[in-house]
C-alpha positions in Angstrom: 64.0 19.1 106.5 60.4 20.1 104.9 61.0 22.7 102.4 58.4 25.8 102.3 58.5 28.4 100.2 56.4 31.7 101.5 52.4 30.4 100.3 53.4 26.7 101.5 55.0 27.7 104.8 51.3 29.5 105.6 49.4 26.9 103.9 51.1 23.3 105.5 53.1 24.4 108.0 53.8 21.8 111.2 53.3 22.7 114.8 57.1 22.4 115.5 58.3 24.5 112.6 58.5 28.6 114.7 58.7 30.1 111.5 55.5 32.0 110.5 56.4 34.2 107.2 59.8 35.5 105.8 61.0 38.1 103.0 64.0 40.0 101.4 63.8 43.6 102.0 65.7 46.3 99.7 66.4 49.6 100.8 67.6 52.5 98.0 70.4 54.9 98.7 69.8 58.7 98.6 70.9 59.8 95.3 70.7 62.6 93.1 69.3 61.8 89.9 69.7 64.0 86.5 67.3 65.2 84.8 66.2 62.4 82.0 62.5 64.4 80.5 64.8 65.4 77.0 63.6 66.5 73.9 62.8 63.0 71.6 64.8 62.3 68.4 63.7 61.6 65.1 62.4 57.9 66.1 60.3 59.7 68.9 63.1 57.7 71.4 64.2 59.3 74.5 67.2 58.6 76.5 66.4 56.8 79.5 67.8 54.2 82.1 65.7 53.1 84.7 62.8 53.3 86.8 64.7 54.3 89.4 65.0 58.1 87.7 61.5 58.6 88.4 60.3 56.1 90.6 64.0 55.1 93.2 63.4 52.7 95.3 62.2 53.5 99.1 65.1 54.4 101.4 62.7 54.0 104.6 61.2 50.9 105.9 58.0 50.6 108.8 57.8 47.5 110.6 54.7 47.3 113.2 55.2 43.3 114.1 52.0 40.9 113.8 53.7 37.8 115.6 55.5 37.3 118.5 58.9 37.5 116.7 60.4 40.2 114.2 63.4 39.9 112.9 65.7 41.6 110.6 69.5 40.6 109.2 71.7 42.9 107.3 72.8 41.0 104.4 74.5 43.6 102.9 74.8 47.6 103.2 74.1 49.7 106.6 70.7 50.8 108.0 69.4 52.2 111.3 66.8 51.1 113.2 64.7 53.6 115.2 62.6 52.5 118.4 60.7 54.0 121.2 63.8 53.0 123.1 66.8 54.8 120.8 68.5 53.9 117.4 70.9 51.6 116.4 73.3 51.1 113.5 73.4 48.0 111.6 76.0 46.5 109.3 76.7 43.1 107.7 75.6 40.4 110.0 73.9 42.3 112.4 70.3 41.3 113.3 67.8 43.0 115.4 64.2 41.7 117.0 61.8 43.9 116.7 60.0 45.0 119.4 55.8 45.3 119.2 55.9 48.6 119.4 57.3 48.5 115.7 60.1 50.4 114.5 61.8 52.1 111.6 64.4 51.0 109.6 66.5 53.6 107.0 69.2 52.5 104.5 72.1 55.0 105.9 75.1 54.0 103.9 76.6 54.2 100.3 74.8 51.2 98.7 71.5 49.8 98.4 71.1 48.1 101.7 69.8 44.1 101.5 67.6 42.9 105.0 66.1 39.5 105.3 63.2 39.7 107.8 61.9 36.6 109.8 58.8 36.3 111.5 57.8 33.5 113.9 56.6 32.4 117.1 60.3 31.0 118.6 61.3 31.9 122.0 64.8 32.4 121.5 68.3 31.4 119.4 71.5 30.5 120.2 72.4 31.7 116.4 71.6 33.3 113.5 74.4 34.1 111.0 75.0 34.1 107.4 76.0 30.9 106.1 77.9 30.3 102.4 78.7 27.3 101.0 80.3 27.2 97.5 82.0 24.2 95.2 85.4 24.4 97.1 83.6 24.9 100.5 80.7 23.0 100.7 78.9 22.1 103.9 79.4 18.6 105.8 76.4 16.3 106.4 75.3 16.7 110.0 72.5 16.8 112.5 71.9 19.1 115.6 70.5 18.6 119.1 68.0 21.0 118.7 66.3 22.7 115.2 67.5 24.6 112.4 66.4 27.1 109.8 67.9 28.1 106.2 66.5 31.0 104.9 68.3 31.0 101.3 68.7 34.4 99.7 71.0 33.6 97.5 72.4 30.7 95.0 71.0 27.7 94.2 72.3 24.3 95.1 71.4 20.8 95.8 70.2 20.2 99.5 71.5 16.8 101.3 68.6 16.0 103.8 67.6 12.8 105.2 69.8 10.3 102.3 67.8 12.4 99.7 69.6 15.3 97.4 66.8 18.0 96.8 67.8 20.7 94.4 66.9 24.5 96.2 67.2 28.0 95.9 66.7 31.5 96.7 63.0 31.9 98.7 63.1 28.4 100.3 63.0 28.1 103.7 64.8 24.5 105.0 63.4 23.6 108.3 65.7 20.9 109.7 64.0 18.8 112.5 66.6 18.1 115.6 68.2 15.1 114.6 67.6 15.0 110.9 70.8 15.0 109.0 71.4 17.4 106.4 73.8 19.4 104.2 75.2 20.6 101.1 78.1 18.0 100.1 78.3 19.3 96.1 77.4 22.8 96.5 76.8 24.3 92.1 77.4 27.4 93.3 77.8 30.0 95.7 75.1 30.1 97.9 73.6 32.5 101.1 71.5 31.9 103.5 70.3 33.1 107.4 71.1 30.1 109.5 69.0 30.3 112.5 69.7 27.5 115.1 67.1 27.1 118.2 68.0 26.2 122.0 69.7 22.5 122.0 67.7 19.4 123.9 68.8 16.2 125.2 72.5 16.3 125.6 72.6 19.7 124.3 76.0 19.3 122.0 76.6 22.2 120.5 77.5 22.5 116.7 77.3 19.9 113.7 77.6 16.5 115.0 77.9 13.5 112.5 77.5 9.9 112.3 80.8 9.0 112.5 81.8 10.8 115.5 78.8 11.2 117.7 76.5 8.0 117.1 72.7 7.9 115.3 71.1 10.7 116.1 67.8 10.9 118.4 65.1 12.6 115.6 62.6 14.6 118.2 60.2 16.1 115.6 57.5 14.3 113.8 57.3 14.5 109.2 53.9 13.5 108.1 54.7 10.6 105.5 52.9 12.7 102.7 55.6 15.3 103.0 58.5 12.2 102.9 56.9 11.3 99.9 57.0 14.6 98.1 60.8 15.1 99.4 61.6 11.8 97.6 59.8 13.1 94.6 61.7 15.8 94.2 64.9 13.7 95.0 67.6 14.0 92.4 69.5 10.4 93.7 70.6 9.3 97.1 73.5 11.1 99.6 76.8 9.8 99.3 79.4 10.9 102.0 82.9 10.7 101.7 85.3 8.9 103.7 
């Protein structure tokens, strides 16, 4: 599972990694906001509490996509999307491609509104959720029949990947190779992340498949050895999985 952040994921990216760019988008609710220009006192202080009285933070959002694929997941609040084909509401969970003709997206609910956008060359998913994985709920080791992406927004956390333990955190994308094991065994914390898992190959099992159950896996995507080396580097000790 190479790990990328935004400027390494455009500067060493590999040719099977569909992941082009990514960031976390936050829309502002309309509010009214009081008046805060009053009169300074003696210490020449005046009363104030935030930027966001005189500078709130955009409500509105254009998106006119550069690569073949867009996408947007509500993390958390409620925004419509407007398109040459209609609007759409969307809540918690809910993602939405798109389209080349670009589109506009507007925070229409209560709270700041929290989007993670993707942007990529893949063809298609067959998933993308939110994922969390805390101390009393952490995530098995596995491996997949086809690839998967983390996009962590949230938390940080060591990263089982490959027998190495790789502390992460919020703006690192984990690109796991099909057949490359991986997981998060002794999660720190509570953690988030967009879990977006690409069409299966081979015998096309869906889901995490392990060791134990399902046999060695068949690895189908080629790590230069300088990146191994770096992983190990950065390796805090070796995976250990329980009985």
């Amino acid at each position: 599972m190479p790990i990328f952040n935004r400027e390494t994921l455009k500067a060493a990216n590999l040719p099977w990694v569909e992941i082009e760019d990514f960031e976390f988008i936050h829309l502002g609710r309309t509010m009214v906001t009081n008046n805060h220009k009053v009169t300074a006192d003696e210490n020449g202080h005046v009363a104030y509490w935030g930027y966001y009285q005189d500078r709130p933070l955009a409500s509105t959002l254009r998106i006119d996509p550069t690569t073949p694929k867009d996408r947007i997941t509500v993390v958390s609040g409620q925004v419509q999307v407007e398109t040459d084909a209609g609007r759409v509401t969307l809540h918690k969970r809910d993602y939405f491609d798109i389209p080349a003709s670009g589109a506009t997206i507007t925070n229409s609910g209560q709270s700041m509104a929290e989007l993670v956008r993707v942007m990529g060359r893949w063809d298609h998913t067959v998933r993308n959720e939110i994922c969390m994985f805390r101390p009393e709920n952490p995530c098995d080791y596995h491996y997949h029949d086809g690839d998967e992406y983390w996009v962590i927004f949230r938390g940080h956390f060591t990263l089982d990947y490959a027998g190495m333990r790789i502390p992460v955190g919020p703006g690192d994308l984990l690109a796991a190779g099909k057949g490359i094991p991986h997981g998060a065994l002794a999660p720190e914390e509570t953690m988030n992340g967009i879990v977006m898992a690409m069409p299966l190959e081979d015998a096309k099992r869906d889901g995490h498949l392990n060791h134990k159950n399902q046999g060695e896996p068949t690895v189908g995507r080629e790590v230069p050895e300088s990146i191994w080396a770096d992983l190990r580097a950065r390796s805090i000790g070796d995976v250990v999985v329980p009985d």
